[in-house]
N, C-alpha and C positions, 0 to 999 in steps of 0.2 A: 239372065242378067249375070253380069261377071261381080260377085261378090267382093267388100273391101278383103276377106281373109284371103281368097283368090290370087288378088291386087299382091298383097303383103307377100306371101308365100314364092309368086315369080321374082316380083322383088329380093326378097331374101333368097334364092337359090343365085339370081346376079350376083347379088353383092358376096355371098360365100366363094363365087369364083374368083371375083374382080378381089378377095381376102388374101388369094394364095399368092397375089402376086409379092414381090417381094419388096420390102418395107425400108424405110432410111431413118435417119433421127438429127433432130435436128443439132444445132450446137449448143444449144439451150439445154439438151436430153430428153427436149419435148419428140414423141415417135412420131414419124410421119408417114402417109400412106406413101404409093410407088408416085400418087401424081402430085404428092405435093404440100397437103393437105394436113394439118395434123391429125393423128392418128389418137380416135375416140373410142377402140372398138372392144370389147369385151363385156363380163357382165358385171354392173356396178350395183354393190351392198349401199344402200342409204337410212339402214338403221342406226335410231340413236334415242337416249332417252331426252334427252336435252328439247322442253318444251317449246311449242310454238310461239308462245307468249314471254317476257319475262315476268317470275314470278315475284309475289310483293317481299319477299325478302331479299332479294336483290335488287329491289326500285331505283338504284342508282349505278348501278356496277354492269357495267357490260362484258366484261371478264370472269370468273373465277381464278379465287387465288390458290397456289399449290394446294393448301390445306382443304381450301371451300370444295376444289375440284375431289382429292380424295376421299371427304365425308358421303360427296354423293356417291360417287360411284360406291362406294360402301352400303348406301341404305336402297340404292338400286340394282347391286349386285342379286341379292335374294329375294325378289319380292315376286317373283314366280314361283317358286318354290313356298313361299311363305301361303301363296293365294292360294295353291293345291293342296297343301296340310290345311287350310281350313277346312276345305271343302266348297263346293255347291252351297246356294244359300238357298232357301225356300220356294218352291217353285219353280229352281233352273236344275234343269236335267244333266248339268256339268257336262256341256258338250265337247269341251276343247280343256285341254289340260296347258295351262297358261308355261309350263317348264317344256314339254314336251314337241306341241303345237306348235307355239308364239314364239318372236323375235325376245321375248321379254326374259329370256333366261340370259341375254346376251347383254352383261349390265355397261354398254356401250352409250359415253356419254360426251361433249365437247366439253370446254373450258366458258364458252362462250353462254351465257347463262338465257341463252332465249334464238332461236331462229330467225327469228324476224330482228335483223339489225338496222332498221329506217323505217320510221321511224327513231330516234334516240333512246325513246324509253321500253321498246321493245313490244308496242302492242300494237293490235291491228284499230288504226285509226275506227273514230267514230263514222256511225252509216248517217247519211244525210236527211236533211229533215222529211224529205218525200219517200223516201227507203222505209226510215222510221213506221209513217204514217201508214203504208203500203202492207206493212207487216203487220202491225198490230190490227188494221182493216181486215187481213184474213185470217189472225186469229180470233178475234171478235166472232168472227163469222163461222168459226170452226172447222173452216175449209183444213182439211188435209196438207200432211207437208209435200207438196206436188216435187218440189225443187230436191228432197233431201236423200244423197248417195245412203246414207245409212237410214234406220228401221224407220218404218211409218207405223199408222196406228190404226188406221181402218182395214175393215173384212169387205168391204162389199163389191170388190174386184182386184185384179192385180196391181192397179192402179195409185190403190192406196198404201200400196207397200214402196219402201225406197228405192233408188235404181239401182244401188249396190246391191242388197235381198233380190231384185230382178234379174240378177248378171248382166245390166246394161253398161252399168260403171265399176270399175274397182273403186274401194275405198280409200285409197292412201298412194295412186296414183295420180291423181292429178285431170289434166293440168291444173297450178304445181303441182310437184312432185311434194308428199310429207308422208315423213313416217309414221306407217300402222303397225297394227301388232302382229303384222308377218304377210309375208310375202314380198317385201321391201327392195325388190331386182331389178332393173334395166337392163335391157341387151342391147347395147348401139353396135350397127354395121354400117358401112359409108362405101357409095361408089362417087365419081365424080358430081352427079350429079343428083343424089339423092343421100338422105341419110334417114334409117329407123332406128325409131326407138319402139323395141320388143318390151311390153309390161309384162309382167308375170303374174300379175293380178288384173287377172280377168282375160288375161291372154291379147289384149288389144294391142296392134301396131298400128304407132304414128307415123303416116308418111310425111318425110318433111322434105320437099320439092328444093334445091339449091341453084334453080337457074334463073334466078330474079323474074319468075313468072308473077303477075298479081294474082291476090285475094278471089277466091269466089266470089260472085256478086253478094250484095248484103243481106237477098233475099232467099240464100242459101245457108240454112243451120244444119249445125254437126255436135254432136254430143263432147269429141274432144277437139273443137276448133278448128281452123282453117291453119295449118300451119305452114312459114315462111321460113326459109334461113339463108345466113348468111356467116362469113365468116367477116371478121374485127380482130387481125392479126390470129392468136395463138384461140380466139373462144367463138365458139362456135354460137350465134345468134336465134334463139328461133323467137319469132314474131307470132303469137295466134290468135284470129278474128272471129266472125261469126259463127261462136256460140250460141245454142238453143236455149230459148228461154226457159226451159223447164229443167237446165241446173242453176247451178248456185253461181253469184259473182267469185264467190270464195268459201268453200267450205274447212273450218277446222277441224283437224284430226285431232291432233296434240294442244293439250294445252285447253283450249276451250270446246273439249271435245266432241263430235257431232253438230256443234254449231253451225248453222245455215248462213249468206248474207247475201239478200239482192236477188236480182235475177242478172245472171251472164249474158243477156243481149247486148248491152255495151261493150263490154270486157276485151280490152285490148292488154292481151299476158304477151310478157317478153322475157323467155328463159334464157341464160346464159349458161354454156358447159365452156370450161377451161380446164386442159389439161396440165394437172401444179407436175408432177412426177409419174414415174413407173407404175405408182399404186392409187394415185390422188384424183379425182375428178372436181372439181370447184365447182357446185351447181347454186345458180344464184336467181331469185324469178321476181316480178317488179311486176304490181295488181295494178292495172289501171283501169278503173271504172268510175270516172264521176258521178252516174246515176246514183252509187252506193255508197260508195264513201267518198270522206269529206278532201283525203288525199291520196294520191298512191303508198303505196308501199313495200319492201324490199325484204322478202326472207333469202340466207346462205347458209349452203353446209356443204361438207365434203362427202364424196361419196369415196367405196374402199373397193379396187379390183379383186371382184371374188376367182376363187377356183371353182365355184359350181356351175351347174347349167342350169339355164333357162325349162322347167317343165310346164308341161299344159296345165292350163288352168282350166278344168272341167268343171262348170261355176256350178251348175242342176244335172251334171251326170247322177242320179240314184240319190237324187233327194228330193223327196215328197214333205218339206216343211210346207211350202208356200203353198202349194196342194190342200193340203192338212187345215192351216189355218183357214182358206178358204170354204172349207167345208164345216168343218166346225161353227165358223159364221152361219152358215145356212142352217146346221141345226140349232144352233141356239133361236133364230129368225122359225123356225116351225115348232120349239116348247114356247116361245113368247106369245106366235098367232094361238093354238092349242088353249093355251091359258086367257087369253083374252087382254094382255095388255100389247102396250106397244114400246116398241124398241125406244131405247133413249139414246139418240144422235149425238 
């Protein structure tokens, strides 16, 4: 069977040839491919510290003002630096040095005091009364978090670990796209009739088909959705469907972090890329999920043309955690039977 990385990889040696052709621009200074098209293609930075939420001290202000903007970037300029003079807390092995590692030495912030700008006041609408009900049913029940890209909490298979700790999902990837604590990269390439987006977290590529072909059938799920595109003048449209129900309608990175909502069987996501300038990509994505929440909703941010490249994401190359944990389950499960009690679920 011909593999999606397979898929991607012929894909992208097209599209690298169909690259060298030579390029026009428009009279706007928007670039354009040879046939036409605007030109999307390089790899784009989408770190920023600027929360997913707006936070309650700016409950009415949808801007930052010169001043408000440079206190922040001041008190998030070092806070990577600050988290590694602590140190490791009790228990964590200080696996990642948050200066060295993470995006978070890069005290990269907007003006705009929250991502999510639609709603008005900057937060992700309430989840509906059946969503509500649905969740609190399986935490009652102390079902696992089946749906959640970051950590789970159960040992008694792999199962109960998240699909980001799996390498099924990246975390800060999307769809949407939101910023994590590194690996924050996109690679678009574009031929006439396709275009990918290369993650760099997790190394997944999204085919997105540009020849008004329909949606898989509905009885078809995909971990990052059925993707459609289209172009709307100067922004490039992508449409994405049948999502598997075993991620999230929406998971937050920033802001309410780790946060789960829903199951994605509904979830109709609609990303917009527009290219503002030489260096700007305007990336803007719109939730639509009635089962979960009570309305849609609209997070924006720019993304910045980097000088780096694209490296593999080797998610379990030479790492024996998830290994580890699992084994450790099992010995704890033969001192529990040894001594005669029983596991507490």
């Amino acid at each position: 069977m011909i593999s999606r990385v397979a898929v991607a990889i012929f894909l992208l040696c097209t599209i690298a040839a169909a690259a060298n052709a030579q390029t026009g621009r428009a009279a706007s200074g928007v670039p354009k491919t040879a046939w036409g098209a605007p030109d999307l293609q390089g790899v784009w930075d989408y770190w920023t510290f600027t929360p997913l939420e707006r936070p309650k001290e700016f409950a009415n202000k949808a801007t930052l003002s010169d001043a408000e903007y440079a206190d922040l970037l001041k008190r998030v300029s070092g806070q990577a630096a600050a988290t590694d003079a602590r140190g490791p807390a009790a228990g964590d092995p200080g696996a990642y040095s948050q200066e060295l590692w993470t995006d978070r030495a890069r005290g990269t912030a907007l003006k705009q005091t929250s991502l999510i700008v639609d709603p008005p006041d900057g937060k992700i609408p309430p989840m509906t009364a059946d969503a509500q009900q649905k969740a609190a049913t399986h935490k009652a029940a102390g079902g696992h978090p089946v749906r959640m890209r970051t950590d789970g909490i159960g040992d008694d298979g792999p199962e109960d670990r998240g699909l980001s700790e799996r390498c099924l999902l990246g975390f800060s990837t999307g769809p949407p796209f939101q910023p994590g604590g590194y690996n924050n990269n996109v690679q678009i390439l574009q031929t006439p009739n396709y275009v990918v987006l290369l993650l760099e977290m997790n190394h997944d590529a999204r085919i997105v088909p540009m020849d008004g072909r329909p949606h898989l059938p509905s009885q078809v799920k995909t971990w990052l959705g059925d993707a459609r595109g289209r172009w709307e003048g100067n922004t490039l449209v992508v449409e994405s469907t049948n999502f598997s129900p075993k991620v999230a309608a929406f998971s937050a990175r920033i802001g309410a972090s780790g946060s789960e909502f829903g199951s994605a069987e509904n979830l109709k996501l609609v990303e917009r890329f527009t290219r503002l300038d030489a260096q700007t990509l305007q990336y803007e994505f719109t939730v639509n999920d009635p089962s979960t929440f009570t309305r849609s909703f609209t997070g924006r941010f720019p993304m910045r043309l980097s000088d780096k490249m694209i490296y593999e994401y080797a998610c379990h190359e030479g790492n024996y955690g998830l290994e580890n944990i699992l084994r450790a389950g099992r010995v704890r499960d033969a001192q529990t039977t040894r001594s005669g009690g029983g596991r507490n679920r």
